[in-house]
N, C-alpha and C positions, 0 to 999 in steps of 0.2 A: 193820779186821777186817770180815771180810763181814756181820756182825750191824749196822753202821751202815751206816744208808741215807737216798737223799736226800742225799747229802753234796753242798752247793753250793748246797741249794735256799735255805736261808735269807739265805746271804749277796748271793743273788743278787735276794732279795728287796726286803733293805737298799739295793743298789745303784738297783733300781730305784723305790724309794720318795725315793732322793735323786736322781737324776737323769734317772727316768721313762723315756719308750722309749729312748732313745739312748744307754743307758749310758753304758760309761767308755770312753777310746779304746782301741785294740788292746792289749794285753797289759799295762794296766797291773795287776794283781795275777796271779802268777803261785804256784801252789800242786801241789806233789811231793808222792805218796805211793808208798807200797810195800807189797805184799802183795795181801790178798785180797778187793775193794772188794766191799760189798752191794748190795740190789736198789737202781734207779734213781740208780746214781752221775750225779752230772754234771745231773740233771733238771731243768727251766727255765734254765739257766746261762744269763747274760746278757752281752753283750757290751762286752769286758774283761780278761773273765776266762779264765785257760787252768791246764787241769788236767789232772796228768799222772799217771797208775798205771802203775810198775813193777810189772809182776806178773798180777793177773787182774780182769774186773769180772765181774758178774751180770747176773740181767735188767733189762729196764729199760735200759740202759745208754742215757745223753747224751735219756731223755725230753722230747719237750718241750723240746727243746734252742731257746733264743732269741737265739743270737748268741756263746757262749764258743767257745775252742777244746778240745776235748776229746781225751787221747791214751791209749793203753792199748799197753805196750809188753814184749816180755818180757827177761826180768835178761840183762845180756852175759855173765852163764858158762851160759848156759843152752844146752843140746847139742842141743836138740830142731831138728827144722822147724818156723817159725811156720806157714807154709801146710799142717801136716797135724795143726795141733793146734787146738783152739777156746780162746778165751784170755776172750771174752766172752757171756754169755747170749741167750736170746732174747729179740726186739722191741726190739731196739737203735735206739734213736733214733728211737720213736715218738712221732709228732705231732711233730718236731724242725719248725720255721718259720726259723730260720735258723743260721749258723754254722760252725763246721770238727770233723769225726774221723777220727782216724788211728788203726787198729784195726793192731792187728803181728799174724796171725792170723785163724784163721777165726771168724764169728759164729754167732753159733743161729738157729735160724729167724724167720721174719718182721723180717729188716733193713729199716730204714727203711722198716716198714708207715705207711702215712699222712703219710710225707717232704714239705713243701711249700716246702721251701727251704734246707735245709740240703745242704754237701758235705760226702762221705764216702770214704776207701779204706779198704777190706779186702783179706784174702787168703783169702774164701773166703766162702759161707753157706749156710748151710740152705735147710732148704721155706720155700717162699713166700716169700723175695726179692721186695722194694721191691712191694709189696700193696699197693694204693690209692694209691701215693704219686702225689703233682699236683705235685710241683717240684724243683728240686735238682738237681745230680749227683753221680751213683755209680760211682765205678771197682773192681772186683772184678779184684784180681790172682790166681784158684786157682776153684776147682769152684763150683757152686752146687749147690743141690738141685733138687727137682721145683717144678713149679706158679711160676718164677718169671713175674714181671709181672703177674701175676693182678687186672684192675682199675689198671693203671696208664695213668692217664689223663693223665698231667704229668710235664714232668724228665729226664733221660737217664741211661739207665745204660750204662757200657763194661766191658766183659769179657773177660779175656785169655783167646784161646782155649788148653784146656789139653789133651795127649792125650787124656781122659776127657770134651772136651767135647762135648754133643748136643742135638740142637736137640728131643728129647724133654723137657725139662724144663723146658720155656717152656711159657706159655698164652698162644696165640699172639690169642688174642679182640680182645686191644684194644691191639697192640704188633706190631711189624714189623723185622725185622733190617737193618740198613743198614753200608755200607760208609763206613772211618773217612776224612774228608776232612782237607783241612790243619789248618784251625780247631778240629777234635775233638781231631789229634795235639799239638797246642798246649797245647790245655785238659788231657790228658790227663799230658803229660811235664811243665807244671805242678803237676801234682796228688800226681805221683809223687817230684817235688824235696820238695814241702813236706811225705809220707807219710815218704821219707827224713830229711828235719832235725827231725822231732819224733820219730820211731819206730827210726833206724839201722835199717830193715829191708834184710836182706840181698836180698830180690827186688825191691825199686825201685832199689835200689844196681845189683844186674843189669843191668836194663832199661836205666836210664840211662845205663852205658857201653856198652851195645849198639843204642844207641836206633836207630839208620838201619836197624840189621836188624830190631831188635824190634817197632817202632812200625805194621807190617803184621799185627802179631799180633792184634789190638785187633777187638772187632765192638762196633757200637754198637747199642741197643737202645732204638727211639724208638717214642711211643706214636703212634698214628693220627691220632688228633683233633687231640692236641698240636702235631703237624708240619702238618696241614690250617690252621691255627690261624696258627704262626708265617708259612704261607706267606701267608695274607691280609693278613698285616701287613706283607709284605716286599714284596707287590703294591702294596699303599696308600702305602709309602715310606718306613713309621714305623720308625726305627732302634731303637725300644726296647716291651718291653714292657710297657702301658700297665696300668691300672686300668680292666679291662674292666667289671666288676660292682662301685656302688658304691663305700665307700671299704675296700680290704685289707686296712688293718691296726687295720680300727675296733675288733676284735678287744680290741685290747690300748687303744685309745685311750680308748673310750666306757665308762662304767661300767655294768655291769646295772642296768634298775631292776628291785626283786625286788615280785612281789606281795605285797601285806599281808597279816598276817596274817587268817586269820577262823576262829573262835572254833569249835570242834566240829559245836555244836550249828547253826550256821549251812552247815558245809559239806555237811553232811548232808543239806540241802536242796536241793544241785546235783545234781538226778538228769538233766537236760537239761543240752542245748549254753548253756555263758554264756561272756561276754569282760569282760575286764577292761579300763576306761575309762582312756583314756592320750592324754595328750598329741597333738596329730600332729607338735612338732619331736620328742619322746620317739620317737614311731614312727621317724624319719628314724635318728636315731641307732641305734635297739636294732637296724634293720634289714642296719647295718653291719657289726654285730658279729658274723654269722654268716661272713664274708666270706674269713677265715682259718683256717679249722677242717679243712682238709686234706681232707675227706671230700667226695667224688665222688659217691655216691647221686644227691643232690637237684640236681644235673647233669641228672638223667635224666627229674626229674619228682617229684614229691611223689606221696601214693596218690590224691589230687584230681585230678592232672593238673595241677597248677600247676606252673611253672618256677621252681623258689624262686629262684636268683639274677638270673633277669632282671627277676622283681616285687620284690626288694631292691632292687636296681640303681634302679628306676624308681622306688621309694619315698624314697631316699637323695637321687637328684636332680629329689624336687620333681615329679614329673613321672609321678603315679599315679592 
């Protein structure tokens, strides 16, 4: 019923309290539903687990995604177009860090705001398309709305040009159109086999037997920095992408230490700048954990002027 929500989060918690970041291997629990899923289905899902909706989700949808597979699919007597109907809410797959969705259908606005590692196909979305996202990729088989890439500073998106497509509803600021090479069509007719075996969509079913004709249809939508980026790596010789800043996934590795409590009547007395006295290995750790949080801001500079991830970076390796 769409009145439950969160569905996945806790079992995905259990998973993770028993076998920490690495989950379980690929599909070992696999969990069907039908009807009319509530906000944040699929949220934190860890990797393992795959979860399928027959029918519709809400917003939220695949949050926080850390590794399951997630699929939204509509009923086979259903008459409609998935590509002219919206089948899931908006902010689908916010803050997702890793894993698979397969949307049958178009999404609400801000698909995969904040995406730092997860893959996704739809067939279609709203305003503001892949917003802040730093990783991932995203295949949109149908329309987008206005203001896509907005702050997309990481990741790739492909989009099938459609009669109605225009290059007015891009924000072209931090993102740049490029033409699809072999390695993209590769990635992309992958993406589209696996959109097909979880979803039976009938427009990657299309694509796939027309693929030599279709596979020109495709523009790929890569960000600036991020291609400046990958080509310094490809100069230097390194075949993979490294842990630039820090450790990535101290996120999830390191535990917060929380400040102590203090008493009312004490905090009352912090009318000035104080710091809380901490370890320096505590520092090394807590400085890690910001490392995964998807967010591109503090990329640009804190209101200091400080480069927050390159003084994590240099706090992390000792070397501050």
């Amino acid at each position: 019923k769409n009145t439950d929500r969160s569905v996945g989060a806790i079992i995905s918690n259990e998973i993770s309290n028993l076998h920490g970041i690495n989950g379980l291997p690929k599909n070992t629990l696999s969990i069907n539903f039908r009807g009319s899923a509530g906000q944040s289905f699929g949220a934190f899902a860890v990797k393992g687990i795959r979860m399928t909706v027959i029918g519709n989700t809400n917003d939220y949808f695949g949050k926080s995604l850390s590794g399951a597979i997630l699929s939204v699919k509509i009923p086979e007597e259903s008459t409609f177009e998935s590509d002219k109907n919206i089948i899931t809410g908006n902010v689908a797959l916010y803050g997702a860090t890793s894993g698979e969705a397969y949307i049958n259908g178009i999404a609400g606005e801000r698909f995969c705001v904040r995406n730092s590692g997860a893959n996704a196909v739809v067939e279609g979305v709203g305003d503001h398309g892949c917003e802040y996202m730093t990783g991932g990729n995203v295949l949109i088989l149908g329309e987008v709305g206005r203001n896509f890439g907005a702050g997309m500073s990481g990741g790739v998106a492909y989009i099938l040009k459609t009669p109605n497509f225009s290059d007015k509803n891009f924000n072209m600021e931090m993102i740049n159109f490029e033409k699809v090479d072999s390695q993209d069509s590769d990635l992309i007719y992958n993406l589209l086999k696996n959109h097909y075996s979880n979803t039976a969509s009938k427009i990657a079913e299309n694509l796939i037997s027309n693929w030599n004709s279709k596979k020109k249809s495709f523009i790929k939508i890569m960000p600036i920095e991020y291609k400046a980026a990958l080509e310094k790596l490809k100069e230097e010789k390194i075949t993979q992408l490294v842990n630039w800043m820090g450790k990535v996934k101290g996120f999830k590795e390191f535990v917060r230490i929380d400040e102590k409590y203090l008493p009312v009547r004490n905090r009352l007395k912090n009318y000035n700048e104080f710091t809380v006295d901490v370890k320096k290995s505590e520092l090394e750790s807590q400085s890690a954990r910001c490392m995964d949080c998807g967010v591109p801001f503090c990329h640009s500079g804190c209101p200091l002027g400080n480069m927050i991830p390159d003084f994590n970076d240099l706090v992390y390796n000792k070397k501050w």
